[in-house]
VMD Tcl script that draws the C-alpha trace (Angstrom):
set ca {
  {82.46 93.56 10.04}
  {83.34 95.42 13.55}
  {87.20 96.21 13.44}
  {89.04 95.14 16.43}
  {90.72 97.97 18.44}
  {94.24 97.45 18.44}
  {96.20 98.29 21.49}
  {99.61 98.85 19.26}
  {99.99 101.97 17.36}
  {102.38 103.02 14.80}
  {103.99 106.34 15.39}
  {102.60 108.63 12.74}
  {104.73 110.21 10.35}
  {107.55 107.39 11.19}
  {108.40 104.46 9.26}
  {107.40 100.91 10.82}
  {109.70 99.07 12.97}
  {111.44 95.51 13.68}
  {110.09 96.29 17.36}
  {106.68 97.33 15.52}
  {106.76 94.26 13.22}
  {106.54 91.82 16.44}
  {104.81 93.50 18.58}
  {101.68 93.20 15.87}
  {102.51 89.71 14.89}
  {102.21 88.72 18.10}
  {98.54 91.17 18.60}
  {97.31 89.45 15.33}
  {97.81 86.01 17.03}
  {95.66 87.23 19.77}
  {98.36 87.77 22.23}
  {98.00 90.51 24.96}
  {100.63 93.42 23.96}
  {101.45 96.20 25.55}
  {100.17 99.83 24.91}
  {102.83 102.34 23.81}
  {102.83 104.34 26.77}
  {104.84 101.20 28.84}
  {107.72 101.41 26.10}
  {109.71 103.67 28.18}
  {112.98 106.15 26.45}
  {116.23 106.05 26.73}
  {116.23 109.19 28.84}
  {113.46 107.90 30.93}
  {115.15 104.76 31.42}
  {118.22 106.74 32.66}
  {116.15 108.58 34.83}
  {114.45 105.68 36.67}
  {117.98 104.05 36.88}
  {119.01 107.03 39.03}
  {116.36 106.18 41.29}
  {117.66 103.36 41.66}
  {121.05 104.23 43.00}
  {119.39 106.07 45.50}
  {117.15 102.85 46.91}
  {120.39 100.76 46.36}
  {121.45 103.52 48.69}
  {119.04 102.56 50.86}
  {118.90 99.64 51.38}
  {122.80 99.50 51.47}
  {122.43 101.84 54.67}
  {119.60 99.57 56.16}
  {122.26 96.68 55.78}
  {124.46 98.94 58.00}
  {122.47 99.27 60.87}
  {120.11 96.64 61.08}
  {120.67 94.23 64.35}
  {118.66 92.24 66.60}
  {117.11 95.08 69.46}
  {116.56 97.78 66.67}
  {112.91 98.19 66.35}
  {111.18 98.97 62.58}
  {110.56 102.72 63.31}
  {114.33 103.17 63.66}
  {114.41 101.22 60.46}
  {111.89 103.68 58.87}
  {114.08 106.79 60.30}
  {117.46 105.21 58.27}
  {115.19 105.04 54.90}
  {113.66 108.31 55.41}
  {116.90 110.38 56.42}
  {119.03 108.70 53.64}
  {116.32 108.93 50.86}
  {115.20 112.65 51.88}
  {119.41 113.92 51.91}
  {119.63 112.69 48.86}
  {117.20 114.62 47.11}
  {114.72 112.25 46.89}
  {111.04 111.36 48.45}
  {109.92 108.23 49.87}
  {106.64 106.82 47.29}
  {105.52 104.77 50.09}
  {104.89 107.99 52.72}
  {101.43 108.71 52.43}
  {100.27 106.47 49.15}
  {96.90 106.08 49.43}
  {97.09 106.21 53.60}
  {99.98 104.16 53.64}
  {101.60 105.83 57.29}
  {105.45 105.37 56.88}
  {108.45 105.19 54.32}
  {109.22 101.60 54.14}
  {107.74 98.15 54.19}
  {109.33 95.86 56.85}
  {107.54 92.35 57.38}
  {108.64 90.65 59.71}
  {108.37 86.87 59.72}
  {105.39 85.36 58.85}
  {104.15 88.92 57.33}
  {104.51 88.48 53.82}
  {104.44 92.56 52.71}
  {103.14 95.64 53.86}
  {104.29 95.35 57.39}
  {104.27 98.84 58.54}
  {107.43 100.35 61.16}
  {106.63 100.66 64.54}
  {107.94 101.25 68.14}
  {106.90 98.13 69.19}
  {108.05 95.36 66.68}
  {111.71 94.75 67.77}
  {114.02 92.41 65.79}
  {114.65 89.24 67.54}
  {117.51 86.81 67.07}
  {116.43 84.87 64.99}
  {113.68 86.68 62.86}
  {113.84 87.37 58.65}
  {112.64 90.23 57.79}
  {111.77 91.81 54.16}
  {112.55 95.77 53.75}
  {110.60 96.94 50.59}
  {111.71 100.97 49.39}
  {110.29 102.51 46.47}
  {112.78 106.09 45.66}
  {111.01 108.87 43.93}
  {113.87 111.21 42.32}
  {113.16 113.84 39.88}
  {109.43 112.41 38.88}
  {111.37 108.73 38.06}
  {110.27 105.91 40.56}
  {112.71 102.46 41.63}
  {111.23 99.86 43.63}
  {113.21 97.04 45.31}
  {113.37 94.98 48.48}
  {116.07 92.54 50.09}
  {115.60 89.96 53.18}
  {117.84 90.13 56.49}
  {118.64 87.33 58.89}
  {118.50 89.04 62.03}
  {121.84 86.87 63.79}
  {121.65 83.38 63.42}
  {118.43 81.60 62.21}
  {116.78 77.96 61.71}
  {118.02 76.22 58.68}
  {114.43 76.42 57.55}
  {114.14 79.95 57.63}
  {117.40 80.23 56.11}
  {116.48 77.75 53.35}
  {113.51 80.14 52.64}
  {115.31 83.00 52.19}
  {117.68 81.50 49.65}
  {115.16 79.94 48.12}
  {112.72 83.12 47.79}
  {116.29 84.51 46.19}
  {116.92 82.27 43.60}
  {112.87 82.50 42.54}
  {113.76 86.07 41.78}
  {116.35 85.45 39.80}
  {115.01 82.50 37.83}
  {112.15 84.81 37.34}
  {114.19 87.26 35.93}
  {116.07 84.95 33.88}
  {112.72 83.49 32.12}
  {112.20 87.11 31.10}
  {113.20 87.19 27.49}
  {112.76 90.04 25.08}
  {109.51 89.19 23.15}
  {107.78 86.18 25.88}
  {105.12 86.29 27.96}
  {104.46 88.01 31.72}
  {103.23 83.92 32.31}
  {106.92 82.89 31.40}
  {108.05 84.34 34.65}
  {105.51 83.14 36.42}
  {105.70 79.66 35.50}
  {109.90 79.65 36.02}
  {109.36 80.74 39.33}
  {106.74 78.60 40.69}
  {108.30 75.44 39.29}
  {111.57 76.47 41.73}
  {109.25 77.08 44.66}
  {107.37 73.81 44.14}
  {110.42 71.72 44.09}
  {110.55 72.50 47.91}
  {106.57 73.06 48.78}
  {106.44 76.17 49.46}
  {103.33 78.55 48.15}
  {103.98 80.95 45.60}
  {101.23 84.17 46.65}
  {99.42 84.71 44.09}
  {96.97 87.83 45.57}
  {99.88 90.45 44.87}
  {102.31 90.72 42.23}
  {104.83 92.97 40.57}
  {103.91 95.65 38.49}
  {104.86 98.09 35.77}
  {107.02 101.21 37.33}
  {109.04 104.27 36.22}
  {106.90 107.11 35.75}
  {104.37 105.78 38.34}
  {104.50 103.92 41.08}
  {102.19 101.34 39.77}
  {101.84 100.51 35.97}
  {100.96 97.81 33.89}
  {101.68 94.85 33.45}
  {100.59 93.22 36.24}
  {103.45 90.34 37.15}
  {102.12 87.48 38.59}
  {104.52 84.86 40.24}
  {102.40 81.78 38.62}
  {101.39 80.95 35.82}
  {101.41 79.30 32.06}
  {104.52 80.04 29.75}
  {102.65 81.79 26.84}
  {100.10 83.96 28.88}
  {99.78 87.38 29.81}
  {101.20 90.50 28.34}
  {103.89 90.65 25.94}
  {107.14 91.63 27.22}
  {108.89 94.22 24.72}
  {112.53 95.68 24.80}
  {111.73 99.20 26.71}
  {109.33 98.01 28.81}
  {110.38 98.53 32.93}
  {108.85 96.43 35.55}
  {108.85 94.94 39.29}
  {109.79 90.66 39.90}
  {108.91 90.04 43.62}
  {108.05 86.65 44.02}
  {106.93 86.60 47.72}
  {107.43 83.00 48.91}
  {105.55 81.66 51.61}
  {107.18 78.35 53.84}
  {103.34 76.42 53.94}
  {100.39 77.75 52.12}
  {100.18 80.18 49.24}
  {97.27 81.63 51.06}
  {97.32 84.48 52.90}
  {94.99 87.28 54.98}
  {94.59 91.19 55.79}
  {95.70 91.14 59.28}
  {92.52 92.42 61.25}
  {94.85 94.07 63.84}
  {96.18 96.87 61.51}
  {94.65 99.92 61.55}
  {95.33 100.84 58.10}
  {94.28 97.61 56.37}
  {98.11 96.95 54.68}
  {99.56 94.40 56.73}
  {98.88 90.81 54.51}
  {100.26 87.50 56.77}
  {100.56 84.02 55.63}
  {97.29 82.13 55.74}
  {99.31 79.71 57.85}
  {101.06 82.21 60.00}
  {104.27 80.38 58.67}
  {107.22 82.71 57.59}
  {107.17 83.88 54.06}
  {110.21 85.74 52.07}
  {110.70 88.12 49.13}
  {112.97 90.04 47.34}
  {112.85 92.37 44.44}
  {114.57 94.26 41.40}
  {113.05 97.30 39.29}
  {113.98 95.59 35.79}
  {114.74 97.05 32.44}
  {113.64 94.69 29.15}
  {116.57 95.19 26.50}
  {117.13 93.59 23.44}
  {118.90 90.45 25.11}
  {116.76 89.91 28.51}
  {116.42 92.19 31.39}
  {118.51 94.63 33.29}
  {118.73 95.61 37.00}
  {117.74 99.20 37.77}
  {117.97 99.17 41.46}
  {121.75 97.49 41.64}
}
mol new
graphics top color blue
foreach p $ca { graphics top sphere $p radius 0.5 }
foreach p [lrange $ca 0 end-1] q [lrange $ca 1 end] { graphics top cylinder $p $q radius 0.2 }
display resetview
């Protein structure tokens, strides 16, 4: 008979585990569990939690400054020169030919949107501002909208609305369900007012790289996907789109990041770096 290779292992030498005892119940039912690597330490947790001051930082200063006539590469200048005195190192500068520090999509682009002279905030426009802090080998991710001065109730509606997906999402994340549980709370918020849920990037696993596993998709069936296990540190970042879920590499960028609603309708996001504890998730980047 071929043994199955498990993906949970006991630590050797050390005696098994309540966290050990689910984790295979749930791998003998056929469930998707996490390796051991993604269980992340105290002091690593620590660590990635003062990365996160630093984006909060960030971000905070963005919020400062940001105003209708500011263009994105002044935007990119606030990240850089707050992240940079503070010890830290932009993760978005130069990942895999990515040109700048920050994300800032504008409008109808949904992520990626890359600084530049040319795209000045206009009365009037949202705009998403994604950071990801590297400090001391520990990464934080997170990213908040802005109303740039006073908007359309639509917009504004979308914005609130791409809010409270996150933190339904967040909320369906219980110690011991399923990546699919998020996915599922979120998209049943988002449907209650039509609006797509993307579904061709998702969250992610983060701490020690800038991109682990699990993947965290935004849709989905409660039960499915990976496990979710006290220790485990990962991205929600529901980007929520005002039409279509669909969306497209805009052919216009140069370095093949910017994505934009299939529709060209506005789409909104926001996101937290997230800790699984033994009672439901924590914020890192608060």
């Amino acid at each position: 008979m071929k043994s199955i290779k498990r993906r949970w292992t006991l630590l050797p030498g050390k005696d098994i585990t309540e966290l050990d005892k689910k984790v295979m119940y749930w791998e003998n039912k056929g469930k998707e569990v996490p390796t051991r690597d993604l269980i992340k330490t105290p002091e690593q947790i620590e660590g990635i939690k003062r990365a996160g001051v630093i984006n909060t930082g960030v971000l905070d200063e963005v919020a400062k400054h940001i105003k209708a006539g500011m263009n994105t590469l002044e935007i990119d200048k606030i990240c850089y020169d707050y992240c940079t005195a503070h010890g830290a190192t932009p993760a978005c500068l130069n990942y895999e030919g990515y040109p700048k520090s920050v994300c800032t999509s504008i409008n109808e682009v949904v992520c990626h949107g890359i600084p530049k002279e040319e795209d000045v905030l206009e009365e009037g426009d949202i705009i998403n501002v994604d950071f990801t802090t590297i400090l001391d080998g520990y990464y934080a991710d997170a990213s908040r909208m802005f109303i740039i001065g006073k908007t359309t109730p639509e917009k504004e509606q979308l914005v609130r609305v791409a809010k409270e997906c996150l933190e339904i999402g967040a909320e369906a994340a219980k110690p011991y369900s399923f990546v699919g549980d998020i996915g599922y709370a979120i998209e049943q918020h988002a449907n209650k007012y039509n609006y797509g849920v993307v579904r061709d990037l998702c969250g992610h696993g983060v701490g020690l790289k800038f991109h682990e596993k699990p993947d965290i998709t935004h849709y989905g069936k409660k039960g499915t996907g990976m496990l979710l296990v006290p220790g485990m540190v990962f991205t929600i970042e529901p980007m929520i789109n005002m039409g279509t879920w669909q969306v497209f590499l805009d052919s216009e960028d140069p370095f093949g990041w910017e994505i934009i609603s299939g529709d060209e309708l506005p789409s909104a996001q926001w996101e937290h770096t997230f800790v699984m504890t033994e009672h439901g998730v924590e914020i890192l980047t608060y």
